[in-house]
N, C-alpha and C positions, 0 to 999 in steps of 0.2 A: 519416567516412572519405573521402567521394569531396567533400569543402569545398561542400557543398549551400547556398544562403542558408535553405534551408526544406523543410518535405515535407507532403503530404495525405495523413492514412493513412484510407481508407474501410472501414470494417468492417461487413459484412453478419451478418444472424442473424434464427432464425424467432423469435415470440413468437404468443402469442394468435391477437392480430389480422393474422397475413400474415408476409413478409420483410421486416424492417426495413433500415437504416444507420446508423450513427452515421459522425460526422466526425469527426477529432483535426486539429488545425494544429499543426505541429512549426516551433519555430523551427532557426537555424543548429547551436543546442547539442544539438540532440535531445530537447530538452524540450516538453514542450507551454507555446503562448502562454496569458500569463496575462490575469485576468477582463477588464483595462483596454485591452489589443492585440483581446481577443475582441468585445468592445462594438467598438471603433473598426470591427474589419471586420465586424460587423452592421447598423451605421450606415451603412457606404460602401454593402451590398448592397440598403440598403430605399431609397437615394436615388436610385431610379431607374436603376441601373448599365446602358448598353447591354449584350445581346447580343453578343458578335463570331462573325463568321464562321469555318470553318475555315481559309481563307488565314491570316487573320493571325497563331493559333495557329502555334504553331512544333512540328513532329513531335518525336514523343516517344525518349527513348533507352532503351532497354529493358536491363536491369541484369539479368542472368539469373542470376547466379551469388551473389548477395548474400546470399542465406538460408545457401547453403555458407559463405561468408566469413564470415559473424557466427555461425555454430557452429563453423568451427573457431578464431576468435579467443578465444572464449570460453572452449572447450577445452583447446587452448594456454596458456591462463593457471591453469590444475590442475597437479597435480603428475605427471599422465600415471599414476600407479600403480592397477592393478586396487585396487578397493575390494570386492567381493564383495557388495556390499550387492543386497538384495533390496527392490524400492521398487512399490508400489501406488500408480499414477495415475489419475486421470478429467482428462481434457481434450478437451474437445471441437472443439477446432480438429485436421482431418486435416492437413495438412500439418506442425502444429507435434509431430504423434504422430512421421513421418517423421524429423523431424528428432533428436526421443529416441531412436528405436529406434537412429539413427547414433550419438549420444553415450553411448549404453549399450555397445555395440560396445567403442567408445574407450575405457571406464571398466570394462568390466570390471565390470557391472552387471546387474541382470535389472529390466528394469523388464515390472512387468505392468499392460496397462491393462481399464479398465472401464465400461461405458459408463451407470453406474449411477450421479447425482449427488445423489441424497439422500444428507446428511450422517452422518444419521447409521446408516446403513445400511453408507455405505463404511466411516465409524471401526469399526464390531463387524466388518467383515470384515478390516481390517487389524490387530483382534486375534486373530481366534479364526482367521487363515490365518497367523500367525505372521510379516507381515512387518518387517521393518530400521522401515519410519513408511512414513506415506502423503502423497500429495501431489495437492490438488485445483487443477487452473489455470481461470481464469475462460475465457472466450468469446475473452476479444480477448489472453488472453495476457501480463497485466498482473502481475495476484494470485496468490500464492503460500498455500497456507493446507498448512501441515503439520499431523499426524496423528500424534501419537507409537505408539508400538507396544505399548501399552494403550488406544486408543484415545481419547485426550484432543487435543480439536481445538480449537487455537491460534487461539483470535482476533485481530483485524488487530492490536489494542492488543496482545495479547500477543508477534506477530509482530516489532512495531514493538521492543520490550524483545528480544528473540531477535537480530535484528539487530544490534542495538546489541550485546549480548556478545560477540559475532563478531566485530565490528569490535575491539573494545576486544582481545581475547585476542589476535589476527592484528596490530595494530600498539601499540606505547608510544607512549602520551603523545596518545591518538587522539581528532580533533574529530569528533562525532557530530553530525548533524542530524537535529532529532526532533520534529515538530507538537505544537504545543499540547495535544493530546489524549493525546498517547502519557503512560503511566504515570511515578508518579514513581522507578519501580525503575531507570529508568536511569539516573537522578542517584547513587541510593545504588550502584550498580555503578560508576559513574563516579568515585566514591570511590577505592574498593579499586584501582581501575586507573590511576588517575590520568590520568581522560580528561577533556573539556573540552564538555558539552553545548549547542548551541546551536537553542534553540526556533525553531521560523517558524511563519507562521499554516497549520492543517489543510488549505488547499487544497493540492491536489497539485499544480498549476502551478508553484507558489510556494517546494516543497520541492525539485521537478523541477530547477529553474532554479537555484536556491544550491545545489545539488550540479553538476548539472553548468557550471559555471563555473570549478571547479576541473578541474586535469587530473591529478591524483595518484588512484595509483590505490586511495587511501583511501577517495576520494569517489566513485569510479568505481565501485568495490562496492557503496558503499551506493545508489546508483542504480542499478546490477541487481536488487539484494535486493529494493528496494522496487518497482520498477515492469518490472521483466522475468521474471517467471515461470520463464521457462524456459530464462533464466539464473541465476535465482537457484538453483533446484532443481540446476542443475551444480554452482556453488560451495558451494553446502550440504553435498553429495554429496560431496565433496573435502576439505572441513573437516572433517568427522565419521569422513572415513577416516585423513584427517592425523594431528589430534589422538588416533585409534583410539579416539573418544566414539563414542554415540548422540545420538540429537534426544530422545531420554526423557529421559538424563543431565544433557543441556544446556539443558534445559526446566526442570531441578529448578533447576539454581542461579540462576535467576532468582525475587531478592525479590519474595514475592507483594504481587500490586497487583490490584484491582480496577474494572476502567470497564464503567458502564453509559451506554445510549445512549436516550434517549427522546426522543417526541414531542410537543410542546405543542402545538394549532392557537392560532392569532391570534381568529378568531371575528371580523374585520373589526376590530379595534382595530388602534391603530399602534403598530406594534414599539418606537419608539424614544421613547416616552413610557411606557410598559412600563419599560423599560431604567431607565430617567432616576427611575422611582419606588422602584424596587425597591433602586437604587444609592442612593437618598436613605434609606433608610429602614434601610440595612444597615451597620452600620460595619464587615464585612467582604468589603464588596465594592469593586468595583477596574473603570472601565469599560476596555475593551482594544480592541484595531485588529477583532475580531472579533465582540465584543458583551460580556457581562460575565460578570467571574469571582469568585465567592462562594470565601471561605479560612474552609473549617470545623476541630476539633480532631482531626487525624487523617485531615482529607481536603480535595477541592475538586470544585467544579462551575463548567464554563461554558455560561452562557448566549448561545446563536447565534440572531439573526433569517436564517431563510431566506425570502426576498423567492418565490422560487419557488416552496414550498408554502405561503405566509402560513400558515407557522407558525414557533415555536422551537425549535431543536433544543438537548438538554440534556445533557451528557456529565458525568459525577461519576466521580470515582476514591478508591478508600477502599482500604485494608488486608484489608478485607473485602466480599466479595460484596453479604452485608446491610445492612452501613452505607453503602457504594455506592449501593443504590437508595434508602436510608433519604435520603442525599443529595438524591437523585435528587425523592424523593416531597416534600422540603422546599421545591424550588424550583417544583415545579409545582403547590403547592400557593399559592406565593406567585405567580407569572402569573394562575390564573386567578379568583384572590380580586379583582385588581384592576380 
């Protein structure tokens, strides 16, 4: 909105050991910079970078009203009609509670929050208190994780498939973007709707940055949904009054799919000799921009070297929960044989 070249969002929060931060670097699109922009300005900063003084900084311009402008843009793009819905929250950013309690207002909504983020403590209280589904927001504001009103909590993969039907039902003939890891049920949805799916690798820079490139507001949602929390939870909020569903309703027609996520450690071997054996020795396997993907009958697993935990990470997707890890147990059973 204000033609920025970029932004530093600093995000504070307790853990364990003390007050933490994390950093995000947002480029011009509002996206976070991706792995090969992040190395570059890791590099610039370990080479010695001076210091500068305060003169040469240029004072700062202070934006006060920004948080109001991005809740009522957001707003603004609902259909403005009370919805009646009753919604159980945990989010633990105060200010972002502030800005609900305003959009609840607006919508014609009861939102109750809870400062309680055990999982599954909240889903039995969003059944047996009878709410519309519940809605957990992470720390920084990002993740959305809905809560249907039996208590069955939607994991990211299954978020990511949730998404994507929303997309698909709101516009014809609709391009979805959808990481490598997300389920194959949006392809078979993608059928019936006649929508057009197109994979990018699981980093979220990577998804961030090909959605927002586009300026329709096709892609514009799907980059709420995915990394605005408490944008998403408006638009969801809207859809489900629209169409006069629920998130239960709209949970069921989603063809079940199954991903599990595991751990492999390295043990000091090297990844990409690993890689290179495993693709040798499988004639269903396929190396990729991410590391390798195994095509079982009825399912698939990729294989990811994370350089940061020297380990692999192993994602499987089946039809079923059991053949998912069944998946899951095949490949890490081939890692650490070798």
């Amino acid at each position: 909105f204000y033609s920025l070249d970029g932004g530093i969002c600093v995000n504070t929060y307790r853990s364990d050991s003390g007050v933490c931060a994390s950093i995000d670097i947002i480029n011009s699109c509002g996206a976070n910079i991706n792995a090969d922009e992040s190395a570059k300005l890791e590099a610039l900063m370990t080479e010695g970078t001076a210091r500068q003084y305060n003169a040469v900084i240029s004072q700062p311009e202070y934006l006060f009203e920004y948080k109001l402008y991005y809740l009522k843009q957001i707003i603004n793009s609902t259909s403005r009609e009370a919805t009646g819905a009753r919604v159980l929250i945990h989010c633990p950013s105060l200010w972002a509670k502030e800005l609900l309690k305003s959009a609840a207002r607006d919508m014609g909504a009861e939102f109750v929050f809870t400062g309680d983020g055990d999982k599954s403590r909240f889903s039995s209280k969003v059944y047996s208190e009878n709410f519309d589904f519940g809605a957990m927001i992470d720390r920084k504001c990002e993740t959305l994780t809905p809560v249907t009103r039996d208590g069955r909590i939607l994991s990211e993969f299954e978020y990511s498939a949730l998404v994507a039907l929303i997309i698909m039902k709101s516009y014809k003939n609709a391009v979805i973007y959808a990481p490598d890891s997300s389920p194959d049920s949006i392809e078979e949805m993608a059928k019936k709707y006649n929508a057009t799916v197109r994979r990018t690798l699981i980093s979220a820079p990577v998804l961030m940055n090909e959605l927002s490139h586009h300026s329709e507001s096709l892609f514009y949602k799907q980059f709420i949904y995915r990394f605005d929390a408490l944008g998403a939870l408006i638009m969801l909020l809207d859809f489900l009054s629209a169409k006069k569903t629920s998130l239960l309703s709209l949970a069921a027609e989603i063809p079940p799919a199954y991903v599990v996520t595991d751990t492999v450690s390295l043990c000091g071997r090297n990844a990409e000799d690993i890689i290179e054996k495993i693709d040798t020795e499988n004639e269903n396997a396929a190396i990729e921009n991410e590391g390798l993907r195994l095509t079982f009958d009825g399912g698939w697993a990729l294989i990811i070297p994370s350089r940061a935990q020297s380990a692999f990470r192993i994602i499987s997707c089946a039809k079923t929960e059991e053949y998912a890890r069944e998946i899951a147990g095949i490949c890490t059973d081939d890692i650490t044989k070798l």
